[in-house]
C-alpha positions as CSV (number, residue, x, y, z in Angstrom):
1,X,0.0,0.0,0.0
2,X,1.5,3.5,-1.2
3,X,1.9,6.3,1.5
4,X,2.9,9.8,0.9
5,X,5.8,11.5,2.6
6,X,4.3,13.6,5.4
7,X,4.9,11.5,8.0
8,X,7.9,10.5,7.3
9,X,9.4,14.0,6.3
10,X,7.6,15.0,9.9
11,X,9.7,12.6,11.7
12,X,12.9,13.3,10.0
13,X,12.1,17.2,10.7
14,X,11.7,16.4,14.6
15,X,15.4,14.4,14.3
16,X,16.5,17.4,12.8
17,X,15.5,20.1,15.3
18,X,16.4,17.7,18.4
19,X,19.6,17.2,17.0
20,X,20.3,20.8,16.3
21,X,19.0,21.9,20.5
22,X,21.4,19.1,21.5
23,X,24.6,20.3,19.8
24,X,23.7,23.8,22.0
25,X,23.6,22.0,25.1
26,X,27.4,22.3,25.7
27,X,27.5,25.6,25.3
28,X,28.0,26.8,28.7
29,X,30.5,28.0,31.5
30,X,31.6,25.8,33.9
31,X,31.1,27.7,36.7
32,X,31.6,25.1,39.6
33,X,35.1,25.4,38.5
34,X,35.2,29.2,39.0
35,X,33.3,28.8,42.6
36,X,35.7,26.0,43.8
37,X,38.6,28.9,43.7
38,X,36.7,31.8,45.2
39,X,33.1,32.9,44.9
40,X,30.9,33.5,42.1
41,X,30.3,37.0,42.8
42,X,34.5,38.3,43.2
43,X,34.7,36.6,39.8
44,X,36.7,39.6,37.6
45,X,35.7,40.8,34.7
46,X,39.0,39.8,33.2
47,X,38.4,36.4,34.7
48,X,34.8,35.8,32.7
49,X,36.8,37.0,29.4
50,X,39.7,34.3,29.9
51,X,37.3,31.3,30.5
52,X,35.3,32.9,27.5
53,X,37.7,33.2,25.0
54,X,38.5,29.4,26.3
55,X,35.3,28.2,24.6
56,X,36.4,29.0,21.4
57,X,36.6,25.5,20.6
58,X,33.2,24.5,21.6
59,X,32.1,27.3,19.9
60,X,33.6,26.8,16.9
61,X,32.1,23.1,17.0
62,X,29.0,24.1,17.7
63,X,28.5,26.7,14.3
64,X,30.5,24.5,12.2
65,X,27.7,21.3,13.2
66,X,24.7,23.8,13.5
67,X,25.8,24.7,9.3
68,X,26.4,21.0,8.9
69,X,22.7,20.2,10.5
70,X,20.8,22.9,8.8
71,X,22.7,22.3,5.2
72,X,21.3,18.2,5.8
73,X,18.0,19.3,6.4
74,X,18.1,21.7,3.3
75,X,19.7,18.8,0.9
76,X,16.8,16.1,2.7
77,X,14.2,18.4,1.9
78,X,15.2,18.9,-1.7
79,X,15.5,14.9,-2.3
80,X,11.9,14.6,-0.5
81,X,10.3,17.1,-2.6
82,X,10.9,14.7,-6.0
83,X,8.3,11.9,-4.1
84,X,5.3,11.3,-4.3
85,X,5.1,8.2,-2.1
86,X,7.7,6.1,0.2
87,X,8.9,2.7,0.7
88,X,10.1,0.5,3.7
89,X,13.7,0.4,1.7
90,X,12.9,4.4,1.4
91,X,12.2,4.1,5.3
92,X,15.2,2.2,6.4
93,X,17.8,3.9,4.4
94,X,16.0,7.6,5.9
95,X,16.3,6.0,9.1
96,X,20.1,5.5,8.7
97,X,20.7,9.0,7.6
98,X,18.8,10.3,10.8
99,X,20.9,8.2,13.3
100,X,24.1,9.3,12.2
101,X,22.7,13.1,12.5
102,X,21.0,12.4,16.0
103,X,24.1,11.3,17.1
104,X,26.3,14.4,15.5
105,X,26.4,15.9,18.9
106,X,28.7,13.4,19.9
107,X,31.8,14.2,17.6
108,X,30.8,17.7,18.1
109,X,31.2,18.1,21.8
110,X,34.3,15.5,21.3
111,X,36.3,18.1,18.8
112,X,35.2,20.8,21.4
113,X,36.9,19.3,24.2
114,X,40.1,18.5,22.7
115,X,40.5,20.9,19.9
116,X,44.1,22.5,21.6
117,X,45.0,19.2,23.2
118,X,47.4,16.1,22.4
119,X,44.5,14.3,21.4
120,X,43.0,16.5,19.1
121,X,43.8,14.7,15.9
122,X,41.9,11.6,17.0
123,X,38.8,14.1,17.8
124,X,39.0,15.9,14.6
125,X,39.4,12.5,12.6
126,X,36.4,11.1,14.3
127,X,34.1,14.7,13.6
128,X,35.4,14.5,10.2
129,X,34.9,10.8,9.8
130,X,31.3,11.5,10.2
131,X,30.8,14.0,7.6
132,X,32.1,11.1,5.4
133,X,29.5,8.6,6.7
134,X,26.6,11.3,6.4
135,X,27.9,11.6,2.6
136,X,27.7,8.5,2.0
137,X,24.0,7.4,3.3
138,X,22.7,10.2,1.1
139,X,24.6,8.6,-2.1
140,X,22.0,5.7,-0.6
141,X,19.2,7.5,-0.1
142,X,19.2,8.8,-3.1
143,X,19.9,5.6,-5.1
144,X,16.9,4.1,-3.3
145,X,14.7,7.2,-4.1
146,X,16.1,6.6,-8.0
147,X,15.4,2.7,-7.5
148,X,12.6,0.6,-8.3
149,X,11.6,1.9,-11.7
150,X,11.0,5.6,-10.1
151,X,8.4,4.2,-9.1
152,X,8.6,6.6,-6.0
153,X,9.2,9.9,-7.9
154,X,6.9,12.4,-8.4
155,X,5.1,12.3,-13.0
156,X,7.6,14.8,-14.6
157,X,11.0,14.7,-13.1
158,X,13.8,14.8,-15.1
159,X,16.2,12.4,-15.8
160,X,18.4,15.8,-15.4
161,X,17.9,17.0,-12.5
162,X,18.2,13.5,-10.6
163,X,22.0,12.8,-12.5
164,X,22.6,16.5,-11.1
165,X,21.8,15.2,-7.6
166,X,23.7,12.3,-7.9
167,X,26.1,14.1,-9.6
168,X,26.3,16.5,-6.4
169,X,26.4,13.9,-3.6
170,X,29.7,11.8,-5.6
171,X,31.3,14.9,-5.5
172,X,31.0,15.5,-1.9
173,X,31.6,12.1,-0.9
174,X,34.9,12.8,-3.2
175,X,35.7,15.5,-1.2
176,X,35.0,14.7,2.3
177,X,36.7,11.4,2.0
178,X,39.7,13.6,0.5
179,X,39.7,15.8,2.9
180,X,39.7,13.1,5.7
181,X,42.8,11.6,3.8
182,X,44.3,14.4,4.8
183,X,42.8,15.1,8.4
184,X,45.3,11.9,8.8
185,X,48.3,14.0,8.2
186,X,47.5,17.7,8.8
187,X,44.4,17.6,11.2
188,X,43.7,21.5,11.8
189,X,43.8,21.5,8.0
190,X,41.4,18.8,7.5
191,X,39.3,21.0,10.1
192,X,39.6,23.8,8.5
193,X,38.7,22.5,4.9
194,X,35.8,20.5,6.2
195,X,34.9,24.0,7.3
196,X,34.6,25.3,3.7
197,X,32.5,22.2,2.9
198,X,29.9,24.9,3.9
199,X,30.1,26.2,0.5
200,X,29.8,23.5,-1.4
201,X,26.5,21.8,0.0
202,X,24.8,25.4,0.2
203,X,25.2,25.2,-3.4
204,X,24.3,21.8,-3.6
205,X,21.2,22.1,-1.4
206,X,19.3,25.6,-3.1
207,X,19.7,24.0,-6.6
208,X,16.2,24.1,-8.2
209,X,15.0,20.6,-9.1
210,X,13.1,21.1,-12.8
């Protein structure tokens, strides 16, 4: 029995938005640390800007996964809007997509802690690991979206426009796997050019389908 997408694009909306409020969660001063030295209220102002500018890590982490999140949601909604009904494969291979983005706060908080530390290659390598695996289970998605005769795509899409998508999502898996070649070697670079993956899939994500 054929279904449309609402529920399903409801549910993947709700991952979406809990996984975005969890990656904020983190942001915050520790300030047991602050009253186990003297209290709360002698705190300096020079004292609340050093333990501030000490977040830059977590904050960092935090905008860098909050783009990551939001450019997902915009390249999910894009692939949704070419159905016109769903699947159980469609369902399972959604399903894998949103567990690896529920769970993005986890590399996310991981990079924050250590970025600046001995261990902050393994961190990094593990944040951008993930934008690897993300890359790929959209590659999957979409082939299962593309699968069964189209029999899942809306009357009218182009052959076009879904060779541009797949086009798009090779390309970034391409490039995230690259750039985690070379997170191996030069970490803060890999960071930094996972970074500017920004660009790229806000391109890929506002392309009109026609």
């Amino acid at each position: 029995m054929e279904k449309d997408t609402t529920r399903i694009e409801a549910f993947s909306d709700g991952i979406f938005a809990v996984a975005i409020t969890l990656l904020a969660i983190d942001l915050s001063l520790d300030i047991s640390d602050i009253e186990a030295h003297h209290s709360l209220k002698t705190t300096t102002a020079d004292e609340l800007e050093q333990r501030l500018m000490a977040l830059w890590p977590k904050v960092f982490a935090y905008v860098n996964s909050f783009a990551s999140v939001l450019l997902i949601w915009m390249s999910h909604h894009r692939m949704f809007k070419l159905l016109r009904t769903t699947s159980n494969r469609l369902i399972l291979a959604n399903g894998l997509l949103l567990l690896v983005v529920a769970s993005l706060p986890f590399p996310t908080k991981t990079m924050g802690e250590f970025l600046g530390t001995d261990a902050q290659k393994t961190a990094i390598l593990l944040y951008v690991g993930y934008t690897v695996v993300i890359a790929m289970l959209f590659l999957l998605l979409m082939r299962v979206i593309t699968s069964s005769k189209r029999d899942l795509l809306l009357p009218g899409i182009s052959s076009k426009t879904i060779t541009g998508i797949r086009q798009g999502l090779r390309i970034g898996l391409l490039l995230c796997s690259v750039i985690f070649i070379i997170t191996l070697f030069v970490p803060l670079m890999g960071l930094a050019l996972s970074f500017c993956m920004w660009v790229f899939w806000a391109f890929s994500s506002t392309e009109k389908a026609v």
